[in-house]
C-alpha positions as CSV (number, residue, x, y, z in Angstrom):
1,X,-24.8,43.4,10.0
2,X,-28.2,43.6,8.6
3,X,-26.9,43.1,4.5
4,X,-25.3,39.8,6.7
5,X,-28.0,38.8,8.0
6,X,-29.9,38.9,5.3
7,X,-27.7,37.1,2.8
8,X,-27.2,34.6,5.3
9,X,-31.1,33.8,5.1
10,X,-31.3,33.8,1.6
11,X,-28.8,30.9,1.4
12,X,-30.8,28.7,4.1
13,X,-33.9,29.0,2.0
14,X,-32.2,28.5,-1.4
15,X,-30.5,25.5,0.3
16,X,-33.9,24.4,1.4
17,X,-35.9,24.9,-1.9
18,X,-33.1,22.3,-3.5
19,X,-34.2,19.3,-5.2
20,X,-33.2,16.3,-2.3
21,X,-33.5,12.7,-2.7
22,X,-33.0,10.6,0.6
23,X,-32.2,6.4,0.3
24,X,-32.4,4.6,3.4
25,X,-29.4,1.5,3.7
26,X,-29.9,-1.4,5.5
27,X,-28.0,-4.3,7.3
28,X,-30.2,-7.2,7.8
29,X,-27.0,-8.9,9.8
30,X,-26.4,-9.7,13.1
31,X,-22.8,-8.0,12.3
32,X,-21.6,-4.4,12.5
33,X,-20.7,-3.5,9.1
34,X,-17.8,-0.4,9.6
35,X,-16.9,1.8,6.8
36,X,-18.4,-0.8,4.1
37,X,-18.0,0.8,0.8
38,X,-22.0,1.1,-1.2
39,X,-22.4,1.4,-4.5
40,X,-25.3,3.5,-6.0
41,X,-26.3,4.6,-9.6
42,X,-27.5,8.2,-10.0
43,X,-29.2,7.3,-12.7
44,X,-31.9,6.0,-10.0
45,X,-32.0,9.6,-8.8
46,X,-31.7,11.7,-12.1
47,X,-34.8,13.0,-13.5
48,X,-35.9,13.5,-9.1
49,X,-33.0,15.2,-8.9
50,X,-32.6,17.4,-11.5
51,X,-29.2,16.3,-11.9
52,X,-27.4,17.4,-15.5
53,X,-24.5,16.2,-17.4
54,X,-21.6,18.4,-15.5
55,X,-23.6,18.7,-12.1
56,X,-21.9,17.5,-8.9
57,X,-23.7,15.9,-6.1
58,X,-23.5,16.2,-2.5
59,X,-24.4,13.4,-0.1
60,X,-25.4,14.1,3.3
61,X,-25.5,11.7,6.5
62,X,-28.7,11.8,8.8
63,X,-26.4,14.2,11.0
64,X,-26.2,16.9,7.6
65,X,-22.6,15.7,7.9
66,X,-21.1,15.6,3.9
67,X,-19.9,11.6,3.3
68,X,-16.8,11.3,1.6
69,X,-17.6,9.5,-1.9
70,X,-15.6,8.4,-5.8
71,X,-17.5,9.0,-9.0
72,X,-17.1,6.3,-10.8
73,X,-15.0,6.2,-14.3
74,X,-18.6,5.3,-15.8
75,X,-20.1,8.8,-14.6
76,X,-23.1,7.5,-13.3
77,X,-21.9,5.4,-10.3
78,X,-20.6,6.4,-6.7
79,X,-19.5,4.5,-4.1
80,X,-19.2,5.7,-0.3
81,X,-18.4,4.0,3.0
82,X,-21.4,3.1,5.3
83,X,-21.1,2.4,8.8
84,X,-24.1,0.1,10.7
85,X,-24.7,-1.6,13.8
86,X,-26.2,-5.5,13.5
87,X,-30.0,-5.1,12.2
88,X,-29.5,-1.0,11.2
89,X,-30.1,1.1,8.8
90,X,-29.3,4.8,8.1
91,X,-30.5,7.5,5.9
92,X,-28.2,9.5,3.1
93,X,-29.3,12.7,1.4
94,X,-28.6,13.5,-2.4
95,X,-28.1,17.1,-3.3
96,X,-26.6,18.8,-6.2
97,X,-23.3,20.7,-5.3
98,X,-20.0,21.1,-4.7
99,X,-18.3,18.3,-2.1
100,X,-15.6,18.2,0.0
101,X,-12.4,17.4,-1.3
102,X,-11.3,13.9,0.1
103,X,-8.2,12.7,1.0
104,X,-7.2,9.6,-0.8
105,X,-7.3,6.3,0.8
106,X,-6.5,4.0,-2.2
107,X,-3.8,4.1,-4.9
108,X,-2.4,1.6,-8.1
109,X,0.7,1.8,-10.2
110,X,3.0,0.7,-12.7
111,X,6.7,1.1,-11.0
112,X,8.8,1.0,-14.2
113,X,11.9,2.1,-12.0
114,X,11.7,-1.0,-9.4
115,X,11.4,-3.6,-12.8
116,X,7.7,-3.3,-13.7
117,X,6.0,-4.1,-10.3
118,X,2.6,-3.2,-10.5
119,X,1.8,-2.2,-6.9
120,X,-1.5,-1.1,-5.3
121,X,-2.8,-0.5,-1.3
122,X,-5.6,0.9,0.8
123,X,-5.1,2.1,3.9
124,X,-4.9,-1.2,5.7
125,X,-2.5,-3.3,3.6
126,X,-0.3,-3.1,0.3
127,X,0.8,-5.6,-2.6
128,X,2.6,-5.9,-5.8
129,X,2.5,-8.4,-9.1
130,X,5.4,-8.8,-10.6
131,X,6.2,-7.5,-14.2
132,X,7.8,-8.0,-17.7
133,X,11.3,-6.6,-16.5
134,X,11.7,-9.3,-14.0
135,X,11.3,-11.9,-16.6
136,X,15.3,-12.7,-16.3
137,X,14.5,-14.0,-13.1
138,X,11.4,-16.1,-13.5
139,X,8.6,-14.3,-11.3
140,X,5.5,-16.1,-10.4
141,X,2.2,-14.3,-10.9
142,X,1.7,-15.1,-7.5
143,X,0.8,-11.8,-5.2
144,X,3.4,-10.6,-2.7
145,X,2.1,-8.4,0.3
146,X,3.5,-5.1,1.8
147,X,2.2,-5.4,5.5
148,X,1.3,-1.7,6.8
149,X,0.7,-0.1,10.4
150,X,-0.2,3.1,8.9
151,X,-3.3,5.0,7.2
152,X,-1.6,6.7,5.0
153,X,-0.1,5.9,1.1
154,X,3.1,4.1,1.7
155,X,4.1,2.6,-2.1
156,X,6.0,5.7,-3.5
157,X,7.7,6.4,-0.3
158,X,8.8,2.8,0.2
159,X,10.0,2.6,-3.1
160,X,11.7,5.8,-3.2
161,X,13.6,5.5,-0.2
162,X,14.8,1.7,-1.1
163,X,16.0,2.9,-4.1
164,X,17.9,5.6,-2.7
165,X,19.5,3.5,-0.2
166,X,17.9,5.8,2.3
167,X,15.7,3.0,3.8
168,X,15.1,-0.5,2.8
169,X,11.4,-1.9,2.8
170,X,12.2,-5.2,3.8
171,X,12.9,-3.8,7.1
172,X,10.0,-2.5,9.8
173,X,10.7,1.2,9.8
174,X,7.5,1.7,11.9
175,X,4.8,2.1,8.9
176,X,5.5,-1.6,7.5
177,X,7.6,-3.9,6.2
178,X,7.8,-6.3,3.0
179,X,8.6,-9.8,4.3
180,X,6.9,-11.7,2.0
181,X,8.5,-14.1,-0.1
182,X,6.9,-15.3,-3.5
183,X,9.5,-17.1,-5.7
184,X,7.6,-19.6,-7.7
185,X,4.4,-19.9,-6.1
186,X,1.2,-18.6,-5.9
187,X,2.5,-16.1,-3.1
188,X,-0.6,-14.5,-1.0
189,X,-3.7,-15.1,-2.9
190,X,-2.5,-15.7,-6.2
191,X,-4.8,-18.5,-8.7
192,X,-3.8,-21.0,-11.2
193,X,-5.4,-23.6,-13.5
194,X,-5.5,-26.9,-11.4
195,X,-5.1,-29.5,-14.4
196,X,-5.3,-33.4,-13.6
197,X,-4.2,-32.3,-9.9
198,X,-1.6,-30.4,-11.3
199,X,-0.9,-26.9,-10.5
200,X,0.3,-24.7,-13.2
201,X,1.3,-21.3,-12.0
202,X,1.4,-18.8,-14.0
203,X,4.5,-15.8,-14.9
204,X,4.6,-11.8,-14.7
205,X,1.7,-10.0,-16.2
206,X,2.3,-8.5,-19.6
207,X,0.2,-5.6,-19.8
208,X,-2.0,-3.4,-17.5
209,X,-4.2,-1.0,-17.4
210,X,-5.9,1.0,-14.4
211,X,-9.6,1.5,-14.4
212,X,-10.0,3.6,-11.0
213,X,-7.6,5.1,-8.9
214,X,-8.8,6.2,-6.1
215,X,-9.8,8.0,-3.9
216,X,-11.6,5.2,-2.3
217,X,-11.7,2.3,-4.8
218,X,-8.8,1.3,-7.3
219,X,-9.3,-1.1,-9.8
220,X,-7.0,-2.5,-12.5
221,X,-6.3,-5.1,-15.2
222,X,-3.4,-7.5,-15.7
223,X,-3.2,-9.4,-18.7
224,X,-1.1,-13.1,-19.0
225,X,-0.6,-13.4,-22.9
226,X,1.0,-17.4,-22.5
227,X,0.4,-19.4,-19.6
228,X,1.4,-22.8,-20.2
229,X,-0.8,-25.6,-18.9
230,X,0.8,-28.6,-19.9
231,X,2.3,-28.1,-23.9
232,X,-0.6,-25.6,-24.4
233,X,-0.2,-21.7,-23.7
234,X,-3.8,-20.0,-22.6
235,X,-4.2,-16.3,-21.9
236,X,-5.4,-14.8,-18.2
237,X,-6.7,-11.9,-17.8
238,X,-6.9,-10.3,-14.0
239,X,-9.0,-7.7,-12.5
240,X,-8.0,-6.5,-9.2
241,X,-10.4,-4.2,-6.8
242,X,-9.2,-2.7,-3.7
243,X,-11.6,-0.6,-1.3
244,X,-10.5,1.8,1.3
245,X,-11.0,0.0,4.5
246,X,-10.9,-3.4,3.7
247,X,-8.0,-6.2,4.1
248,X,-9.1,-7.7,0.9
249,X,-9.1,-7.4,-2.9
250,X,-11.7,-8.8,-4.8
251,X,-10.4,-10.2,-7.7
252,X,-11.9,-11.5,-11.4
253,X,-10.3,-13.7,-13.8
254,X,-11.3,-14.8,-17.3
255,X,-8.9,-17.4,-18.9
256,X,-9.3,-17.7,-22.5
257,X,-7.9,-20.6,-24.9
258,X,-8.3,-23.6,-26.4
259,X,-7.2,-26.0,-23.3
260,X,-9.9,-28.2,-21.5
261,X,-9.5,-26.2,-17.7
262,X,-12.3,-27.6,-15.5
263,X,-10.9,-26.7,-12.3
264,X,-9.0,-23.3,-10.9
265,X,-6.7,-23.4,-7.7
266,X,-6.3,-20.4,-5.5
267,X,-3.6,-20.3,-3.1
268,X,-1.0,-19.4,-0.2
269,X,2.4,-20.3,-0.2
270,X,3.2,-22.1,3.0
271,X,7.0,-20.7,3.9
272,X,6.7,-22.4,7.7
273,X,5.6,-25.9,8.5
274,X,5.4,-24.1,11.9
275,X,2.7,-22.0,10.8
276,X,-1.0,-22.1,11.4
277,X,-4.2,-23.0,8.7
278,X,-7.4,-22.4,8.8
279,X,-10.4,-23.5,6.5
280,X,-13.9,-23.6,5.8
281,X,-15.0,-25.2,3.2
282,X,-18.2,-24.5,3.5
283,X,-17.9,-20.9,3.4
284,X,-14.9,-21.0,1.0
285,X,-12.1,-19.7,3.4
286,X,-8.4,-21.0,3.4
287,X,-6.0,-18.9,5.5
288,X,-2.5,-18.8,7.0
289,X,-0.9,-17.2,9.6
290,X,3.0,-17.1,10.5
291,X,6.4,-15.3,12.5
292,X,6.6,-12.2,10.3
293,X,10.5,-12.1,9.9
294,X,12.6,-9.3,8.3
295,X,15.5,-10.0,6.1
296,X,18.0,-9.3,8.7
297,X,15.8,-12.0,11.2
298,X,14.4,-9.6,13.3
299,X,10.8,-10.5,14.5
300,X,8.2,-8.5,13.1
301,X,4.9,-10.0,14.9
302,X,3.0,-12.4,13.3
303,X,2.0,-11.9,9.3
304,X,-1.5,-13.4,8.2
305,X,-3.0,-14.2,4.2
306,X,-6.4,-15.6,3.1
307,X,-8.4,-16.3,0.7
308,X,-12.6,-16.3,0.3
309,X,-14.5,-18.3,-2.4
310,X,-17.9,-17.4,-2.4
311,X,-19.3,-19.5,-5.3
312,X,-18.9,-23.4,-5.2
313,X,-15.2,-24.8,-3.4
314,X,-14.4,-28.8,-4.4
315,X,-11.5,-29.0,-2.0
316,X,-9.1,-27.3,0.4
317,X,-5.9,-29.2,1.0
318,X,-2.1,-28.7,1.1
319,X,0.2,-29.9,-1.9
320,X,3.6,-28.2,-3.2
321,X,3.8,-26.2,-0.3
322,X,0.4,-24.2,-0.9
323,X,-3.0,-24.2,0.9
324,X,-5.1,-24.6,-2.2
325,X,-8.5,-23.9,-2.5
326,X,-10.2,-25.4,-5.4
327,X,-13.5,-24.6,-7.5
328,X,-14.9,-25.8,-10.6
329,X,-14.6,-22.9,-13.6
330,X,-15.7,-22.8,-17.0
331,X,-13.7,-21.7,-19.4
332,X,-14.2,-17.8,-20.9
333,X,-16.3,-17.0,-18.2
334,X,-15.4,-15.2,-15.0
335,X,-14.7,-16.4,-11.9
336,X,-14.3,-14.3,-8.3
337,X,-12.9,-14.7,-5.5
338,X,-11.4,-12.3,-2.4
339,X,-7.8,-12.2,-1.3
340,X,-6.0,-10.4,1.3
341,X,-3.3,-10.4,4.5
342,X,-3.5,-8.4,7.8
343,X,-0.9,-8.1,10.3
344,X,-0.6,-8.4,14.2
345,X,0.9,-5.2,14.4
346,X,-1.9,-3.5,12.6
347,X,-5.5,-4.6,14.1
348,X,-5.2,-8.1,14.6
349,X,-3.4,-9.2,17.7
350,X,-4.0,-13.0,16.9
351,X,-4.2,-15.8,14.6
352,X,-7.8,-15.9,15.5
353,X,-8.7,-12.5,15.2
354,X,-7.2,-12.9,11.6
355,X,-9.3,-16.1,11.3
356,X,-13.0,-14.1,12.0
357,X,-12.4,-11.6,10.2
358,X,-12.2,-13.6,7.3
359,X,-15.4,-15.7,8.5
360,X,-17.4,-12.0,8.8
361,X,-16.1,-11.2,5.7
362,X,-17.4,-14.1,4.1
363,X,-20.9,-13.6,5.0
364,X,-20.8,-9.6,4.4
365,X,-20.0,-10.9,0.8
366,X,-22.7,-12.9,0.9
367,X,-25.3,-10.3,2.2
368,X,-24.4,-7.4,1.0
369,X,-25.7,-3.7,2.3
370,X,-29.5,-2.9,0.6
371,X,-30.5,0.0,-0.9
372,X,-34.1,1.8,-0.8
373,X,-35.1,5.2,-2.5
374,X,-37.5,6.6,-0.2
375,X,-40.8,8.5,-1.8
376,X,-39.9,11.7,0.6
């Protein structure tokens, strides 16, 4: 008991001796910000810390509680989520150690067997862009949506089972359902050129590559080797980020070319003229909400897409059966903007509810979490 006791002491005071380095976060807000993902460099906290090339960190809430985080692919970058109440702030502990294992809340694939989908999904929602092997049938690169009632990973699953003929994902088996339909269109978020008020959408992605996957943030790239925009062909190029937590991906685009593209148009495909829109011009927000209906007409509550712009928007207005948003762009340089859907079966029992969310959203975008290393 004694040898125990003893040992037991050691590791407190070797645990207390560790090199720590506490940053304080804070929401200057008047909104609660839940499970916010924050990104942090530990190259801010190296040389204080001690912290080596193969060393592993630990971070610690103010309750000594360990907070789940992802390492970035760039080894010097973690992200973690951060929970605050309006006006809050919170202090987080670095140490050097061994963490928790996490359980993952984000994944992003290629689905060769299901005709090149690329899929991806958090825990709140999931969505696919469609791939070479569909070119037979003329996809979009519009987004489709895979509404989810369900924390967990759903895409290999759905796909398995649909495949099999065991269960098909276009009907609500009590985790989700895919009622979504793209066909030529922008689909749930997707952007386009927007050319002498013309909108030319785009086709499948050509090539991918995944940056991150997971645990709590996947990223990804989709490349569009010939768009046409009138008798021209440019190229688009597509990163895609999804955070555990979140309804929305943020989303980067770089078109490159030769072809004079002044404006961009991102958009929702309007499948109901009994549906219900929303916008803000001002704070760059088009959204939709309709009857969620499976393939076999079976209600499925009420499905809901939008879209943030937090840089300049021209116009919102409907035309060709989309809600377009539209912003000026430059060509070769980025642009970014936020798209997502929710479902009223899955934390938003109205079109409303839908409709703040997005309006929160916009202005956690616009005022994001900050970050202070304190001196002690």
């Amino acid at each position: 008991m004694k040898k125990i006791t003893v040992l037991l002491l050691l590791s407190i005071m070797l645990t207390s001796c560790q090199q720590k380095v506490k940053i304080a976060i804070f929401n200057d807000t008047d909104l609660v910000r839940n499970n916010e993902m924050v990104e942090f460099c530990l190259c801010n906290i190296k040389d204080k810390l001690g912290l080596k090339e193969g060393d592993k960190v630990i971070i610690l809430d103010a309750n000594n509680k360990q907070v789940p985080y992802q390492l970035l692919a760039n080894k010097l970058t973690v992200i973690f989520p951060v929970s605050l109440n309006a006006k809050d702030s919170a202090v987080y502990t670095f140490l050097i150690g061994q963490p928790d294992s996490i359980k993952p809340k984000t994944f992003a694939r290629q689905v060769p067997e299901r005709k090149d989908d690329f899929t991806w999904e958090n825990d709140r929602i999931a969505f696919r862009m469609f791939g070479p092997a569909l070119a037979a049938e003329k996809p979009s690169n519009g987004v489709d949506v895979w509404l989810k009632r369900t924390e967990n990973l759903i895409i290999n699953k759905f796909y398995k089972n649909d495949l099999e003929g065991i269960q098909s994902y276009h009907v609500d088996n009590g985790e989700g359902i895919d009622c979504y339909k793209v066909a030529n269109t922008l689909g749930a978020g997707g952007i386009a050129p927007y050319v002498d008020t013309t909108l030319f959408v785009g086709g499948h992605y050509n090539n991918y590559s995944i940056i991150e996957n997971g645990p709590l943030r996947s990223v990804f790239k989709l490349s569009y080797d010939t768009l046409k925009v009138g008798s021209d062909y440019i190229k688009q190029t597509l990163y895609i980020t999804i955070d555990a937590g979140t309804q929305l991906n943020k989303a980067k685009v770089i078109y490159s070319g030769s072809i004079d593209i002044n404006q961009l148009a991102a958009g929702i495909f309007i499948h109901d003229s009994q549906g219900t829109t929303f916008t803000d011009i001002n704070k760059g927000i088009a959204a939709y909400a309709e009857n969620a209906v499976s393939d076999a007409g079976v209600p499925a509550g009420r499905s809901y897409v939008g879209i943030i712009i937090p840089s300049k928007t021209d116009s919102i207005f409907s035309k060709t059966d989309h809600l377009l948003a539209v912003s000026p762009y430059q060509l070769h340089k980025p642009f970014v903007y936020y798209f997502g859907a929710g479902w009223s079966k899955w934390g938003f029992a109205t079109d409303n509810d839908w409709f703040n969310y997005l309006q929160e959203t916009s202005i956690k975008i616009k005022h994001p979490l900050k970050i202070k290393i304190l001196t002690n």
